[in-house]
C-alpha positions as CSV (number, residue, x, y, z in Angstrom):
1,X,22.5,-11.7,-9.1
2,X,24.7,-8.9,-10.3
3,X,26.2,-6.7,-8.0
4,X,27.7,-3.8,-10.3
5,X,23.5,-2.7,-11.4
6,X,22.5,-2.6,-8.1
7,X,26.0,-0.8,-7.0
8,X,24.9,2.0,-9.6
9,X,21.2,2.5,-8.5
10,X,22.5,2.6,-4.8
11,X,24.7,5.8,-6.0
12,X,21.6,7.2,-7.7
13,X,19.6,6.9,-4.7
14,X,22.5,8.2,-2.4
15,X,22.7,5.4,-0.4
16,X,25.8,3.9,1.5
17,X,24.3,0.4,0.6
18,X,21.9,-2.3,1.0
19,X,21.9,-5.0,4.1
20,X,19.8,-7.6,2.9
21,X,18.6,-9.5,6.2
22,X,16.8,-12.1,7.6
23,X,16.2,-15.2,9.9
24,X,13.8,-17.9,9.1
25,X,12.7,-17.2,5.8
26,X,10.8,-14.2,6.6
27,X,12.0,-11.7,3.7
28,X,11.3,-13.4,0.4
29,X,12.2,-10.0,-1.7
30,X,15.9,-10.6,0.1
31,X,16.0,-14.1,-1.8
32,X,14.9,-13.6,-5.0
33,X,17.0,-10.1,-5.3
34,X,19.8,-12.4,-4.4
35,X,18.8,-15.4,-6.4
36,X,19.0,-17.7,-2.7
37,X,16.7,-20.7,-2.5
38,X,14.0,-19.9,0.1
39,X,12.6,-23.2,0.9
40,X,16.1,-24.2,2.6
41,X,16.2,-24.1,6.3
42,X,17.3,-21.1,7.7
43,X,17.2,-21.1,11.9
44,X,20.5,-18.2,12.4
45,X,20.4,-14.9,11.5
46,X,22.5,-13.6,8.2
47,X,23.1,-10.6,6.4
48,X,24.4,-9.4,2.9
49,X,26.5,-5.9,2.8
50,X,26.2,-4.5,-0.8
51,X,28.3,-1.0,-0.5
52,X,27.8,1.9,-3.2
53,X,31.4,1.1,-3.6
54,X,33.7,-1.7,-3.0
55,X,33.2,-5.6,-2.0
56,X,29.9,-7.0,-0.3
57,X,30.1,-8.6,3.0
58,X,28.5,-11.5,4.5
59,X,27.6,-12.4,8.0
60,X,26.4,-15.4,8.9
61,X,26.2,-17.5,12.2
62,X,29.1,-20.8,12.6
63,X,26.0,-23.1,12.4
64,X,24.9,-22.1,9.1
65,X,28.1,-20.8,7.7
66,X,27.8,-21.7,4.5
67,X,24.5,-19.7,3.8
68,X,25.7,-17.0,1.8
69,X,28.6,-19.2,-0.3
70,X,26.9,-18.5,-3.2
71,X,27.6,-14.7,-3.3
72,X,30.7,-12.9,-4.3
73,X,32.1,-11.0,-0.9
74,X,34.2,-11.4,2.1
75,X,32.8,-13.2,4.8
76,X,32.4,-13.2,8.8
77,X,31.2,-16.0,11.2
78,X,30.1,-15.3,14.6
79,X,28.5,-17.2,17.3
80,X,27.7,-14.9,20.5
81,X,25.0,-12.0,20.2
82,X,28.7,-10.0,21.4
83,X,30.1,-11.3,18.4
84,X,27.5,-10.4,16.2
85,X,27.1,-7.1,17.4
86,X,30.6,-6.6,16.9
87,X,31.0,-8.0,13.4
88,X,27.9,-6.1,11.8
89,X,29.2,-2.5,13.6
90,X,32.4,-3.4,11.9
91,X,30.8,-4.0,8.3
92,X,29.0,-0.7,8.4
93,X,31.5,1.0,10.2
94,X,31.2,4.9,8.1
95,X,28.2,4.1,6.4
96,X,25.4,7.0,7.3
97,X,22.3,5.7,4.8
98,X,21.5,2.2,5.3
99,X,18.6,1.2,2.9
100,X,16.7,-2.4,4.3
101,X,13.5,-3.3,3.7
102,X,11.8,-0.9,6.0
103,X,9.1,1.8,5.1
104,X,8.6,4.5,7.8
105,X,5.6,4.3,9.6
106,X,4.6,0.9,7.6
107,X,3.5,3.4,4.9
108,X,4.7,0.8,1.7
109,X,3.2,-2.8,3.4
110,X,4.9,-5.1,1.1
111,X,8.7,-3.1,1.5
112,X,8.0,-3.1,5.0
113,X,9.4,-6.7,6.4
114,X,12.7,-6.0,8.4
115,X,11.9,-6.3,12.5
116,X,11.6,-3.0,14.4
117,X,14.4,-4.6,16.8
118,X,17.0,-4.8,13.9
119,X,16.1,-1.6,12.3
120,X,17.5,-0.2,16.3
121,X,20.2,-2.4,16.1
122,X,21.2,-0.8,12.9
123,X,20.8,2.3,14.1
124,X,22.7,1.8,17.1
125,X,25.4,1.4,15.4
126,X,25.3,4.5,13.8
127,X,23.6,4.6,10.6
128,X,20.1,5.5,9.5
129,X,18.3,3.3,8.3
130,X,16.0,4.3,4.9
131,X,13.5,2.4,3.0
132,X,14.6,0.2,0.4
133,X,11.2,0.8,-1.7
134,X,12.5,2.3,-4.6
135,X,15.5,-0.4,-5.0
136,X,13.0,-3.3,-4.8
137,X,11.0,-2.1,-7.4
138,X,13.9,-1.2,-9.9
139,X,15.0,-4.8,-9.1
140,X,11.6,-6.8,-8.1
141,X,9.0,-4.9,-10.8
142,X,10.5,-4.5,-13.9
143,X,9.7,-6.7,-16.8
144,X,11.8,-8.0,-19.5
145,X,10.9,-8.2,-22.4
146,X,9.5,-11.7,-22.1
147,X,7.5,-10.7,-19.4
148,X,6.5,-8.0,-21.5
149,X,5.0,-10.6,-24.3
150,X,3.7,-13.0,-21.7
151,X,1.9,-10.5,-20.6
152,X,-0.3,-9.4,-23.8
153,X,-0.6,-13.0,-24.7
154,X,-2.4,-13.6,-21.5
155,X,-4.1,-10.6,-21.7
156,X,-5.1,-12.0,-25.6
157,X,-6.6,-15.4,-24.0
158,X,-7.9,-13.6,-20.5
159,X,-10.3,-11.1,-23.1
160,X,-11.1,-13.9,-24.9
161,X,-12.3,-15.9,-21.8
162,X,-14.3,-12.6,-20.5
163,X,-16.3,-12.7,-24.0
164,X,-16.9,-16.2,-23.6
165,X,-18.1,-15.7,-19.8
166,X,-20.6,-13.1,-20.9
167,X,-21.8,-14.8,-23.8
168,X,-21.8,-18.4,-21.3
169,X,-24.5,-16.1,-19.2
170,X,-26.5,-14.9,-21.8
171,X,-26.8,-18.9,-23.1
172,X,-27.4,-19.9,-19.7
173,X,-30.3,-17.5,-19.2
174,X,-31.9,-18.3,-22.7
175,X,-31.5,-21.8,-22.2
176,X,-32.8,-22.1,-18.4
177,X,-34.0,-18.7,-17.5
178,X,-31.2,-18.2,-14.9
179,X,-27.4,-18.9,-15.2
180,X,-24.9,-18.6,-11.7
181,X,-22.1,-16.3,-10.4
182,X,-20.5,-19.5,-8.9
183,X,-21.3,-21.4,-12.2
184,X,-19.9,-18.7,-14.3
185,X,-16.1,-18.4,-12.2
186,X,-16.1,-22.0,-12.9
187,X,-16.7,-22.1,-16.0
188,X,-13.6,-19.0,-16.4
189,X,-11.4,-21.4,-14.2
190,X,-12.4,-24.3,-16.8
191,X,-11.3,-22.0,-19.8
192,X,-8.2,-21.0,-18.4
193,X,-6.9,-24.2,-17.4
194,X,-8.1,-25.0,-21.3
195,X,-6.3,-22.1,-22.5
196,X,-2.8,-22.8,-20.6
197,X,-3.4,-20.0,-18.4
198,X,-3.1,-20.1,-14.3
199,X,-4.8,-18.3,-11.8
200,X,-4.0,-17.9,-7.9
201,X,-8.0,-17.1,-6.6
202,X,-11.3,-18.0,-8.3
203,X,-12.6,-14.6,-10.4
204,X,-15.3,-12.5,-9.2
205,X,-18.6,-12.8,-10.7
206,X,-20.8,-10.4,-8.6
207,X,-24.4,-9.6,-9.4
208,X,-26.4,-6.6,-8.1
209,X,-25.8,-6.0,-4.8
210,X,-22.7,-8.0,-4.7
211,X,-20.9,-5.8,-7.1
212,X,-20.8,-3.5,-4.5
213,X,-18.4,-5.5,-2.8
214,X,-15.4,-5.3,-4.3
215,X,-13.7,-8.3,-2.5
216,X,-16.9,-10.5,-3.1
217,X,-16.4,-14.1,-4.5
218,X,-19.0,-16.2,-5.1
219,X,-19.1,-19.7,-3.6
220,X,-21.2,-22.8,-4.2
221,X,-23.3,-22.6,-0.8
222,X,-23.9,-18.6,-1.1
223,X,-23.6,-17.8,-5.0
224,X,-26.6,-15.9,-6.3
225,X,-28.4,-16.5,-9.9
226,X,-28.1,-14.3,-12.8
227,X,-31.5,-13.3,-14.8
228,X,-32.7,-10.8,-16.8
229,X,-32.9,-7.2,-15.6
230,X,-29.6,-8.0,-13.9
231,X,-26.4,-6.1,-13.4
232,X,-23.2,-8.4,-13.5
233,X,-19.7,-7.4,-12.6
234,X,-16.5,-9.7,-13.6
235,X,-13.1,-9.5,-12.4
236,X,-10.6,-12.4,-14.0
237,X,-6.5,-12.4,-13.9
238,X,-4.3,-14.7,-15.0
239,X,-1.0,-15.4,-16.5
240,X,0.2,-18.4,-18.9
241,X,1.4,-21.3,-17.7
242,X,5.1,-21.1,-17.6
243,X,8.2,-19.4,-15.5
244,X,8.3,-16.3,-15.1
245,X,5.1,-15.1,-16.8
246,X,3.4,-12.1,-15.1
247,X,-0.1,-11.5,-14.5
248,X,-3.2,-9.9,-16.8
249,X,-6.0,-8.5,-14.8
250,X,-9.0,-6.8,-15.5
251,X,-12.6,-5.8,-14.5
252,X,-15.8,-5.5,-16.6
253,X,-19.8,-4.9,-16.1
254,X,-22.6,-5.7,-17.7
255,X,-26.5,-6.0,-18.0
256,X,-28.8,-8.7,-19.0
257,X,-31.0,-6.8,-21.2
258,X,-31.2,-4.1,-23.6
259,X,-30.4,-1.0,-22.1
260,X,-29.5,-0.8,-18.6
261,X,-31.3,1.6,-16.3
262,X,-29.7,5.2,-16.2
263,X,-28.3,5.3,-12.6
264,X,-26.1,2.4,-13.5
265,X,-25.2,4.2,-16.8
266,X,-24.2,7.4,-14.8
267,X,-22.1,6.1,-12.4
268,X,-20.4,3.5,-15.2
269,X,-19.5,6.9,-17.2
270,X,-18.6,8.7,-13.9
271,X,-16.0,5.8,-13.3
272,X,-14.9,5.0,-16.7
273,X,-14.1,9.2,-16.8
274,X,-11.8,8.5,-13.7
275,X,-9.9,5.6,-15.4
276,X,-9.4,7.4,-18.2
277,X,-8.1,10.3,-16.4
278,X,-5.6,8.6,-15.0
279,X,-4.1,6.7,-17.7
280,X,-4.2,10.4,-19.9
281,X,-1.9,11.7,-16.8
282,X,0.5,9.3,-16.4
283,X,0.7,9.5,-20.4
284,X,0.9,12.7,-20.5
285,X,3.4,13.5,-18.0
286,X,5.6,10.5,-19.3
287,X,5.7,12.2,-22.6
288,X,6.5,15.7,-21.2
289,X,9.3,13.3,-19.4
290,X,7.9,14.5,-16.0
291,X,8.5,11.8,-13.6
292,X,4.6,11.0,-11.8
293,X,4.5,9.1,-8.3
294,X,1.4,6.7,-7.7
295,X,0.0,8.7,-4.9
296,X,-0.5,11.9,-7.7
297,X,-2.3,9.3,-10.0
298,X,-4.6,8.4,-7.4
299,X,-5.6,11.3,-6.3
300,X,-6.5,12.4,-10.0
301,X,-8.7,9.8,-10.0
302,X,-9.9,10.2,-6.3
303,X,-11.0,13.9,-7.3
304,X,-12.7,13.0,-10.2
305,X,-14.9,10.5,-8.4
306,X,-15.5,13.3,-5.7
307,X,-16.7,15.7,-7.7
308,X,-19.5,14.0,-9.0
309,X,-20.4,13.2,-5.2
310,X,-19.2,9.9,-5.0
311,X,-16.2,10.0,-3.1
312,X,-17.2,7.9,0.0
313,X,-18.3,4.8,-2.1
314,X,-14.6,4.8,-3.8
315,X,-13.4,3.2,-0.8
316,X,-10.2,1.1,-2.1
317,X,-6.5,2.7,-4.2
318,X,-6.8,3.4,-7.9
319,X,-4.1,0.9,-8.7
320,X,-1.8,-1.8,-7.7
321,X,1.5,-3.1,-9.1
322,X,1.3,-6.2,-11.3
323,X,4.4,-8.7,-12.1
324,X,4.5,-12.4,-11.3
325,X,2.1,-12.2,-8.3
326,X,-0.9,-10.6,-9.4
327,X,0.1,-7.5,-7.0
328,X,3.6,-7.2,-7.2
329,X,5.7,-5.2,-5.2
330,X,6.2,-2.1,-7.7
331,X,4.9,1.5,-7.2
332,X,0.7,1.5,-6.7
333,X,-1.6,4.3,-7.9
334,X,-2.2,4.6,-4.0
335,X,-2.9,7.9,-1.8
336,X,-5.9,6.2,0.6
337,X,-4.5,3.4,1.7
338,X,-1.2,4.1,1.8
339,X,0.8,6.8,0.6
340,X,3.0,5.5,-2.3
341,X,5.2,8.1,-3.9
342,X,7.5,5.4,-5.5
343,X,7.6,7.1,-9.3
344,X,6.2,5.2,-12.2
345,X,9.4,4.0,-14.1
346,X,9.4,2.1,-17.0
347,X,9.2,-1.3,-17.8
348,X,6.4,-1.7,-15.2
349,X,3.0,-2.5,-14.9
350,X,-0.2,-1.4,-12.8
351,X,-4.0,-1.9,-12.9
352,X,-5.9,1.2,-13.1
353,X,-9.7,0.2,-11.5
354,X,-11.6,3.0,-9.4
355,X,-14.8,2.0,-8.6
356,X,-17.7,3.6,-6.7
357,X,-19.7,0.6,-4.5
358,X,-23.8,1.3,-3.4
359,X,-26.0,-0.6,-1.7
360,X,-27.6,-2.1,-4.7
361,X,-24.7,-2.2,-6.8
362,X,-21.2,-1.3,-7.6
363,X,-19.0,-0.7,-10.8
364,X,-15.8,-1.0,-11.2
365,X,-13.5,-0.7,-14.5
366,X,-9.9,-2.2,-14.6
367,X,-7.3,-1.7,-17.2
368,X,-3.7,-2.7,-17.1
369,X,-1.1,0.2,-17.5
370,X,2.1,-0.4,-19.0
371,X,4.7,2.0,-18.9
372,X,7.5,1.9,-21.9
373,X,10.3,5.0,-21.9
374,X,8.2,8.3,-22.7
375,X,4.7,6.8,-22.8
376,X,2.2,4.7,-21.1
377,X,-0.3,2.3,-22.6
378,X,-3.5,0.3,-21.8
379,X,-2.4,-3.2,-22.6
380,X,-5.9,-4.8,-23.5
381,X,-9.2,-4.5,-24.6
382,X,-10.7,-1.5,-23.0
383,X,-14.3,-1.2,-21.5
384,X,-16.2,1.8,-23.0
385,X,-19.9,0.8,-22.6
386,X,-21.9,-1.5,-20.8
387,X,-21.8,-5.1,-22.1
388,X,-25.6,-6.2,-23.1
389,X,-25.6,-9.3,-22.3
C-alpha cells in the first residue's frame, strides 16, 4: 500500500482524506486497499487517517494496539469511548470532506459498508462525510496488466468450454434423444477444473421457460431435459487458477434444431441491438474522450429495449463490474437498480448482458467490456446468431 497515489487521487477528488474504519472484520475493501490480513481477530474499533496532504494517522484501542503497525503514520491509543471521541475529533480536526465507505441513500451497495452511527459520529465532529465510491474503484477495479492477460486467457478456455457444452447437448440428444441442464453445468464444471480454470457458482443452463429466469440454476432434483425443438440459454464465468486472476463471464442461446421459431429470433435481435448499442457508446464517447458514467450506458440500452415494447421484461442492470470476484466493486452499467454514475475509467472491466425474460422463455446476451485509454473493446467471442445446436 502506497500512500503518495492515493494522496494524489484524494486532491483530484477534493477530498480532505480518507478514514478507513472498521470493527470486526466487517469492511473487507478497508483491508485489501491497505494490504491488512483480514482473517486476524479484530474485536476494537480502528481507524486509518490518510490526508490530501501530510502524514496518516492511526487509532487504535490499548487492547489491539498493534493493529495498524504495519502502516506508515503517527499513532494514538485510546481506551474510553471519551477518549476515543476525543482522539478521532483531534485527527480530523479542519478537515471539511471526509470520504468513507458510505454511499448516500445506500445508492452504490457494495461502497456502502460504514455504520450509520459512525457516519454521525464523523459528522459530529464537524466534517461531511462523502462516498468513497470513486476512490475504491481507482484502487479496487483496475487491472494490471496481468490481470489484463489472465483475463483473455480465461476468456480463450471459457469460449472453448461453451462450444464444447453446446456441442456435449447436441451429442447427448443424438445419442439418447434428451441430454440435461443439470448434466450439462456439470459437465462445464468438469471442463473447467480440466482446463485450470475456477469458478465460484455452478453456470446456468436454462431451457425454455427457465431462460426466463435470469437467476435460474439447475439442480439435480429439479433440472429439466433438453430435446429437440428446444431453446437453451448458457451463462459460464470463470477465471484461471492462480492469484490474482480476474473473472471471464459470458451468456449465450441456442436452439436444438434448424431454425428456431421467429418470436425467439425477434427478441434475440431486439437484445443483441441493445448490447451492441451500448458497447458502440461507451466506444464512442471514449474515443471523443468524453468521460460516460454507468447509469448513461444503461439507460441506452434500457431505451432501446423499450422501444420495441419490451421494457418491463428487462427487469435487471445492463452491466456489472468484473475483477477478481466475478462482480467487482467498479462502476456498473446500472440506472434500475441503483443509480451508478461512477465514470468508466480505464483499465476496467464490465459485462454488458440486457436481456428481455417471458413466460416461455428469456434471452439474454453477455459480453465483457474492457476499457483501455481512448477505446473500449469486447474481450471475447461475440454472439451474433443463434447457436443451432
Amino acid at each position: 500500500m502506497e500512500i503518495g497515489p492515493i494522496q494524489k487521487q484524494l486532491l483530484v477528488h477534493g477530498y480532505d482524506g480518507w478514514l478507513l474504519f472498521d470493527h470486526h472484520v466487517r469492511d473487507p475493501i478497508a483491508y485489501r486497499v491497505l494490504g491488512l490480513d483480514a482473517e486476524s481477530h479484530v474485536s476494537r474499533r480502528w481507524y486509518y487517517w490518510i490526508p490530501a496532504e501530510g502524514e496518516p494517522a492511526k487509532l487504535v484501542h490499548a487492547i489491539e494496539d498493534e493493529r495498524l503497525d504495519s502502516l506508515p503514520g503517527t499513532k494514538r491509543i485510546y481506551t474510553s469511548w471519551q477518549s476515543h471521541r476525543r482522539h478521532l475529533g483531534a485527527i480530523l480536526e479542519g478537515s471539511r470532506r471526509v470520504a468513507m465507505q458510505y454511499s448516500p441513500d445506500c445508492m452504490i451497495p457494495v461502497v456502502s459498508l460504514v455504520d450509520a452511527g459512525t457516519v454521525d459520529l464523523v459528522r459530529s465532529l464537524g466534517a461531511e462525510v462523502v462516498s468513497s465510491a470513486d476512490l475504491v474503484q481507482y484502487f479496487e477495479a483496475r487491472w494490471t496488466a496481468w490481470q489484463r492477460d489472465s483475463h483473455f486467457e480465461a476468456g480463450r478456455r471459457v469460449d472453448g468450454v461453451l462450444s464444447e457444452a453446446f456441442r456435449r447437448i447436441r451429442s447427448d440428444i443424438g445419442t439418447t434423444g434428451r441430454s440435461s441442464e443439470y448434466g450439462i453445468a456439470q459437465f462445464i464444471l468438469e471442463r473447467f477444473r480440466e482446463e485450470g480454470m475456477v469458478t465460484m457458482d455452478s453456470p446456468i443452463v436454462a431451457v425454455n421457460a427457465n431462460s426466463g429466469d435470469p437467476h435460474y440454476g439447475p439442480d439435480a432434483s429439479s433440472s429439466r431435459s433438453i430435446g429437440d425443438g428446444d431453446f437453451v440459454l448458457i451463462d459460464l464465468w470463470a477465471k484461471i487458477d492462480a492469484p490474482g486472476s480476474v473473472y471471464y463471464d459470458i451468456t449465450w442461446t441456442g436452439y436444438c434444431g434448424q431454425r428456431p421459431p421467429s418470436r425467439i429470433r425477434d427478441i434475440f435481435e431486439i437484445v443483441v441491438g441493445a448490447r451492441d448499442k451500448a458497447l458502440a457508446t461507451v466506444d464512442a464517447a471514449l474515443r471523443s474522450g468524453r468521460q460516460v458514467a454507468g447509469c448513461e450506458v444503461d439507460d441506452v440500452t434500457r431505451r432501446h429495449i423499450a422501444r420495441a415494447g419490451y421494457g418491463d421484461a428487462f427487469v435487471h442492470r445492463t452491466g456489472h463490474s468484473i475483477g477478481e470476484e466475478v462482480h467487482g466493486n467498479g462502476a456498473n452499467l446500472d440506472n434500475l437498480e441503483m443509480r451508478d454514475e461512477r465514470q468508466l475509467i480505464p483499465h476496467t472491466c464490465f459485462s454488458i448482458e440486457p436481456g428481455i425474460y417471458l413466460a416461455e422463455f428469456g434471452v439474454r446476451s453477455e459480453i465483457d467490456c474492457f476499457v483501455e485509454p481512448g477505446r473500449a473493446l469486447a474481450t471475447g467471442a461475440v454472439q451474433t446468431e443463434i447457436v443451432r445446436i
